[in-house]
C-alpha positions in Angstrom: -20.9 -17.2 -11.6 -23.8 -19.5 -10.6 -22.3 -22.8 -10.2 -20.3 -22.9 -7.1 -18.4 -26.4 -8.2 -17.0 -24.2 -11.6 -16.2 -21.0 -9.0 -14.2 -23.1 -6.7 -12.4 -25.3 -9.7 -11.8 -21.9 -11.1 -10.2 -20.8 -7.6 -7.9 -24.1 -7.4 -6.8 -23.7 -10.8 -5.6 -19.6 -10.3 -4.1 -20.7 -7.1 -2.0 -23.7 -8.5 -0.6 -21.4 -11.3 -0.1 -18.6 -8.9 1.8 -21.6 -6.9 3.7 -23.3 -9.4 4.9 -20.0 -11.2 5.8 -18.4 -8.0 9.6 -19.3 -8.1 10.3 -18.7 -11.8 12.1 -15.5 -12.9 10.5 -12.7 -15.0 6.9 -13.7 -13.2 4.8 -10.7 -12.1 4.8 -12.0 -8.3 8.3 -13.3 -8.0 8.7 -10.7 -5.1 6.3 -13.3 -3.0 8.8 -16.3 -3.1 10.6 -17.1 -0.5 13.0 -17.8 -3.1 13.1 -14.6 -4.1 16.5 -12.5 -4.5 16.7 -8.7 -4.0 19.0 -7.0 -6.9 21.4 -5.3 -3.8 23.4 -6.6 -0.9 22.4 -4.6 2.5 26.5 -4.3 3.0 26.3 -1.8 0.0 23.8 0.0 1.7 25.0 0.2 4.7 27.4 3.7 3.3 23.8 5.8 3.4 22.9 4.5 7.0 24.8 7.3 8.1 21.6 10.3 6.7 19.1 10.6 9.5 16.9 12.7 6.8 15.5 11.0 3.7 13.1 12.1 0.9 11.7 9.4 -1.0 10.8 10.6 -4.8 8.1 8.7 -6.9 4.6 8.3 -7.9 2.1 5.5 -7.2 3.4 1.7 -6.6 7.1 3.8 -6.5 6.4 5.1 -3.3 3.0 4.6 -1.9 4.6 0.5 -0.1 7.8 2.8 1.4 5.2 5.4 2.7 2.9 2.4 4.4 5.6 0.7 5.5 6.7 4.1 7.4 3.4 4.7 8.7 2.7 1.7 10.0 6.3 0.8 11.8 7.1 4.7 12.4 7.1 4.4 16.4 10.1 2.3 16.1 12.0 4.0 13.5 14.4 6.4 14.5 14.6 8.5 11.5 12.9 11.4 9.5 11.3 10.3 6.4 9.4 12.6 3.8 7.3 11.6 0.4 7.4 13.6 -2.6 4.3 11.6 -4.3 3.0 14.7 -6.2 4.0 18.0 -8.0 3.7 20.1 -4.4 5.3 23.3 -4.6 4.9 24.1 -1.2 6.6 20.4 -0.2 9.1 21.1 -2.7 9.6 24.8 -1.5 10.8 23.2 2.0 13.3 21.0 1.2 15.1 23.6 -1.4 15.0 26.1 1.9 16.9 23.1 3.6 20.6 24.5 4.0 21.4 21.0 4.9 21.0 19.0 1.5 23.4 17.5 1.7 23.2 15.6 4.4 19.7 14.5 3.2 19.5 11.1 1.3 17.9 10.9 -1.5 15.9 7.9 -2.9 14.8 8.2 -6.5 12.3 6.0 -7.7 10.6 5.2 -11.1 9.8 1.7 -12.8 10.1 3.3 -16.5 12.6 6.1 -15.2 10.0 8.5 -17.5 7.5 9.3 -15.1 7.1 12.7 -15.7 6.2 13.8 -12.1 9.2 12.2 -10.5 11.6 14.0 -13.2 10.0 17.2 -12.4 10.5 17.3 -8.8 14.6 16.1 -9.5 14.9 18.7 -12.0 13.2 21.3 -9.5 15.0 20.4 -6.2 18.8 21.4 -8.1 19.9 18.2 -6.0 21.7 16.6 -9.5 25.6 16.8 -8.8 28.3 14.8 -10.1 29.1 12.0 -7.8 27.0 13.0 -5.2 26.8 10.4 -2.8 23.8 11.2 -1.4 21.4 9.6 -4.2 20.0 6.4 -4.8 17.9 5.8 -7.9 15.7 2.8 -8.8 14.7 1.9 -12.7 14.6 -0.5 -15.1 18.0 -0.8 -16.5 17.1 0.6 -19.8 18.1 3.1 -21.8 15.4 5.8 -20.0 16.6 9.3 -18.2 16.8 8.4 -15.0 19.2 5.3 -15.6 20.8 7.3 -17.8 21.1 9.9 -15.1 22.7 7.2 -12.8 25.4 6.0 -15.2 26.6 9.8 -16.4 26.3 11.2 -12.7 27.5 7.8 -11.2 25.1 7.4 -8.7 24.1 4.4 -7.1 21.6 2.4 -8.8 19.6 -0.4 -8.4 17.6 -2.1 -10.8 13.7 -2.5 -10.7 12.5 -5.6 -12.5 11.0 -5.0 -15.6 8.6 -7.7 -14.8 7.1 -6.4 -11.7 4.8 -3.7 -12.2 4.7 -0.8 -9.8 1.6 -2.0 -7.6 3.2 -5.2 -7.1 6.7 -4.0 -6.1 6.8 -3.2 -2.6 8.2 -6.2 -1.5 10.8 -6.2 -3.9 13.7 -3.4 -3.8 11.5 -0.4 -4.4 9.9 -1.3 -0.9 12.8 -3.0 0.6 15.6 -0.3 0.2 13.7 2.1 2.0 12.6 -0.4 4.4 16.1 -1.3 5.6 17.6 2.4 5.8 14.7 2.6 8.0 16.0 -0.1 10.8 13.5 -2.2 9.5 14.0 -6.2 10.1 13.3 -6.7 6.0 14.0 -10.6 6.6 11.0 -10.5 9.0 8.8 -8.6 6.6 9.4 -10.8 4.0 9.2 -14.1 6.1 5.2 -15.2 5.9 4.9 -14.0 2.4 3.0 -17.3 1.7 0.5 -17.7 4.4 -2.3 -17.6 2.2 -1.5 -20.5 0.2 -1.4 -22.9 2.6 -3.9 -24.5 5.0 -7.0 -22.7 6.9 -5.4 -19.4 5.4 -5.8 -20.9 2.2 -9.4 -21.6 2.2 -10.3 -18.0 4.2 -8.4 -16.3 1.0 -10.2 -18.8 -1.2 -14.3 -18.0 0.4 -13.5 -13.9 0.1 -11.9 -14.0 -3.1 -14.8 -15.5 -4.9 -17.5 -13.5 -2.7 -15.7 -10.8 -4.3 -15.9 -11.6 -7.3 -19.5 -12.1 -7.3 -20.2 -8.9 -6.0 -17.7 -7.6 -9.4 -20.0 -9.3 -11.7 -23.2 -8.2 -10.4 -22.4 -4.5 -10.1 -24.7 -3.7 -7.8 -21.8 -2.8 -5.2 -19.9 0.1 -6.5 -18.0 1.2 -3.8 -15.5 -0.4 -1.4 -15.4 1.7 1.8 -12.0 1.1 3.7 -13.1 2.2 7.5 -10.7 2.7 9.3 -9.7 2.4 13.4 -6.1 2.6 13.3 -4.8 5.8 12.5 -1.4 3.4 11.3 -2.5 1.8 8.7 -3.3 4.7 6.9 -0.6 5.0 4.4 -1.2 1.1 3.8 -4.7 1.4 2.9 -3.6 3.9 0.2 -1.4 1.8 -1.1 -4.2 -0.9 -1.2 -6.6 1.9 -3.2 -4.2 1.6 -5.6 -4.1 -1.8 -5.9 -7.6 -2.2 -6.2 -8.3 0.5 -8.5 -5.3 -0.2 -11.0 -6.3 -4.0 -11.3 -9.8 -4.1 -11.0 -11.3 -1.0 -12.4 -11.5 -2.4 -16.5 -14.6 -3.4 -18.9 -16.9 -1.4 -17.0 -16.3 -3.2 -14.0 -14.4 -2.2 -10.7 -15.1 -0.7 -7.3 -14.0 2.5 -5.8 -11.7 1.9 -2.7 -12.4 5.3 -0.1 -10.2 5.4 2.9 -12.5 6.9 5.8 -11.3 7.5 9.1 -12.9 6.7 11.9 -14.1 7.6 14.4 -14.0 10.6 12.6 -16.0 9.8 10.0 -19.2 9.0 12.5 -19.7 12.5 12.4 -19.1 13.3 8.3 -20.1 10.2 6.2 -22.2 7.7 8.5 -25.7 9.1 7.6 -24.8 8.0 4.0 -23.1 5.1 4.5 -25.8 3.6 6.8 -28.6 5.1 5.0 -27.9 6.0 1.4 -27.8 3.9 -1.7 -27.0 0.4 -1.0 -24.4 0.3 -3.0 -21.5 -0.2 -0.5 -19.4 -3.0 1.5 -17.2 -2.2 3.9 -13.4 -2.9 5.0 -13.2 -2.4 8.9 -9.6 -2.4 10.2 -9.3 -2.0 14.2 -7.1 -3.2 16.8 -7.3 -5.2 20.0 -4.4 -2.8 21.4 -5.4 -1.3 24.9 -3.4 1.9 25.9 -4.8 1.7 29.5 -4.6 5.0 30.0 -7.9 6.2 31.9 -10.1 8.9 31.4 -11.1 10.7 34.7 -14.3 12.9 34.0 -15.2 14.0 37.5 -14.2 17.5 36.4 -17.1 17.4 33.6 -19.6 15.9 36.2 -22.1 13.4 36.7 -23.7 13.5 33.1 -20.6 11.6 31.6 -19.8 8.9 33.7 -20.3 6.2 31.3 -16.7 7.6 30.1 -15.1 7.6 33.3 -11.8 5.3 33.9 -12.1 4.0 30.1 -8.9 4.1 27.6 -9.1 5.9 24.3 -8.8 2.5 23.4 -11.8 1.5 24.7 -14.0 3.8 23.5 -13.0 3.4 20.3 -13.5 0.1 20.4 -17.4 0.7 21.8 -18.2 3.4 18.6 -16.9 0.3 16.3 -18.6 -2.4 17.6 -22.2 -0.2 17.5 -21.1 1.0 13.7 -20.9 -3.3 13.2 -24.5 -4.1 14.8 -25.4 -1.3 12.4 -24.0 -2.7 9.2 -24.9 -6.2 10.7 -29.1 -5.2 11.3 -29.1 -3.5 7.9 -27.9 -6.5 6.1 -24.8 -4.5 4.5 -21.9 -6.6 3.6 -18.6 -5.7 5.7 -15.9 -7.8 7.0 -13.5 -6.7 9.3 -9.6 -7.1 10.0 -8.0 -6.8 13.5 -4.3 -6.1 14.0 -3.5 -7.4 16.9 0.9 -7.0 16.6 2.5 -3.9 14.8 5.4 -5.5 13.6 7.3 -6.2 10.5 6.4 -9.8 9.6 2.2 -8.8 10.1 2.8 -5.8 7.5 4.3 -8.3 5.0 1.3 -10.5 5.6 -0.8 -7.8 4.6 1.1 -6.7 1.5 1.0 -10.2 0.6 -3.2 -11.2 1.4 -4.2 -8.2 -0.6 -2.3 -8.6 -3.5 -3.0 -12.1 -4.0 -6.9 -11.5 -2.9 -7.1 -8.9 -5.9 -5.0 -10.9 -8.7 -7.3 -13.9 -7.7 -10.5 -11.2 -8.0 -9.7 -10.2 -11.0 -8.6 -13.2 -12.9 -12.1 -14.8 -11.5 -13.9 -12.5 -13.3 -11.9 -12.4 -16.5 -9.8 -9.0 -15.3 -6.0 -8.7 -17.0 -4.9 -7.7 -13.0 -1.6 -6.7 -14.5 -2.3 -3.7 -17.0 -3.4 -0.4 -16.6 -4.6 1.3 -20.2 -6.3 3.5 -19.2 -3.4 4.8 -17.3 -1.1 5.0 -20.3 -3.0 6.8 -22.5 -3.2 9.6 -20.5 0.7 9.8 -20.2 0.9 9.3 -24.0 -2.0 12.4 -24.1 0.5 14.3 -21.4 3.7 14.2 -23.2 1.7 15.1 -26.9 0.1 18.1 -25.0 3.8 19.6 -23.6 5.6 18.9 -26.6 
């Protein structure tokens, strides 16, 4: 990946295609067009607006989109939402001890309607009745158990597009369901799904894409360290780790995504980070967001004054900037990302950078972004060992 002129040619044409396919049905990233048309009308969900308790059911790219989406907007979202995104007893042992099931909705989620785990946790929690109208179940519209399940229980069910794979769904309706029984403006999410292909935006995502890339084919970086400041974009960077690892991680190649949160992590994971193998680049997300509420340290004495009348905020922001000169004097590659609005429409941007950012990553360095065999031969290897 030498000759810059064959990089950026490279770059044009991936973009074009991404461009020009965008609109047509059946392609992978349909979900981005503005054109795009959810499988549901929001008046026939408007019956399950009345449940102020939801558990979401799924596994990976079924659920992980919902849970950011909740994490990040969760200050203005009036209801209780839980995740089932693993066989937990313990989670599972609450909600059965809930007297009040049914007044909890229920979202069901699974691209192939096999996925093992999110079967299990159904058949565990007893909620499967006849009619209940308290379920809403998302699969392909194939002949699998949990469609299956829908049509012989008549619940209400909503297809999930064969041609969108999991990781790439949460801004079609296995994000966008949850999203609007949420309160969530899904209009506004969606609306600057295309940023990134236009303009200024267009040649920021064009210079990173192929700097990652580089760093993909040299595997000298092995590890992509998202370090984060803002405690609400947890649940998105997980969703992102995913992302990144599904698509990327093939040939040999691939980097592994850590969420570390900071500060917290200055006191676990710094040393190494700063002065362990060089083998790191860093993701640093903060915010320009200022509570103004100020710290008044008279009662510890003199010795602290540098902390007197500052915000959490600001203090924060003085431990990231010093982490930054660090990274910056020892020459190790970061780049950070400041959220300056937690809204609906700036989380869609997001969604939208980083999965464009990682298809273009991968298909520069002769990745298939889409599959995941690895993945699927450990389900095949599952299902032989409990039959």
């Amino acid at each position: 990946m030498k000759n810059n002129k064959k990089i950026n040619k490279k770059f044009s044409n991936i973009l074009n295609n991404i461009f020009v396919n965008l609109d047509k049905p059946k392609n992978a990233l349909n979900s981005l067009s503005s054109k795009f048309k959810l499988n549901y009308k929001f008046k026939d969900l408007n019956k399950f607006k009345r449940f102020n308790t939801v558990v979401i059911i799924g596994m990976g790219g079924s659920i992980l989109g919902a849970e950011a989406i909740y994490n990040f907007l969760k200050e203005k979202i009036k209801k209780k939402f839980l995740f089932l995104n693993n066989i937990d007893e313990e989670e599972l042992k609450k909600i059965k001890n809930n007297k009040t099931s049914n007044k909890i909705l229920f979202i069901i989620i699974s691209k192939s309607g096999n996925t093992i785990e999110t079967l299990s946790n159904i058949i565990a929690l007893k909620i499967v009745k006849k009619g209940s109208e308290n379920i809403i179940i998302i699969s392909e519209k194939k002949q699998n158990p949990l469609y299956l399940l829908a049509r012989k229980m008549k619940f209400f069910h909503i297809e999930h597009r064969s041609y969108i794979g999991g990781r790439y769904s949460v801004l079609s309706e296995v994000g966008m369901v949850p999203a609007y029984l949420m309160g969530v403006n899904v209009l506004e999410l969606r609306k600057n799904l295309l940023k990134y292909l236009r303009g200024k935006n267009k040649i920021y995502l064009k210079n990173n894409s192929i700097k990652i890339a580089k760093f993909l084919q040299k595997r000298k970086i092995k590890t992509l360290i998202f370090f984060n400041y803002v405690p609400q974009l947890n649940k998105f960077l997980y969703w992102n780790q995913q992302l990144i690892a599904e698509s990327l991680g093939k040939k040999g190649k691939g980097f592994l995504p850590i969420i570390s949160p900071a500060p917290k992590d200055h006191h676990s994971l710094l040393q190494l980070y700063l002065d362990g193998p060089e083998d790191k680049f860093f993701y640093v997300f903060s915010n320009d967001i200022d509570n103004k509420k100020k710290l008044n340290t008279n009662i510890l004495g003199s010795k602290i004054n540098f902390l007197n009348n500052k915000s959490l905020s600001q203090i924060k922001s003085a431990q990231k900037n010093a982490f930054l000169q660090s990274l910056k004097k020892k020459r190790i590659p970061f780049r950070e990302f400041k959220i300056k609005d937690f809204s609906a429409k700036v989380l869609g941007e997001l969604f939208s950078y980083f999965i464009l950012e990682t298809i273009i990553v991968g298909k520069l360095t002769n990745i298939d972004p889409f599959n995941q065999p690895a993945v699927e031969q450990v389900k095949i290897d599952t299902k032989r060992i409990l039959s």
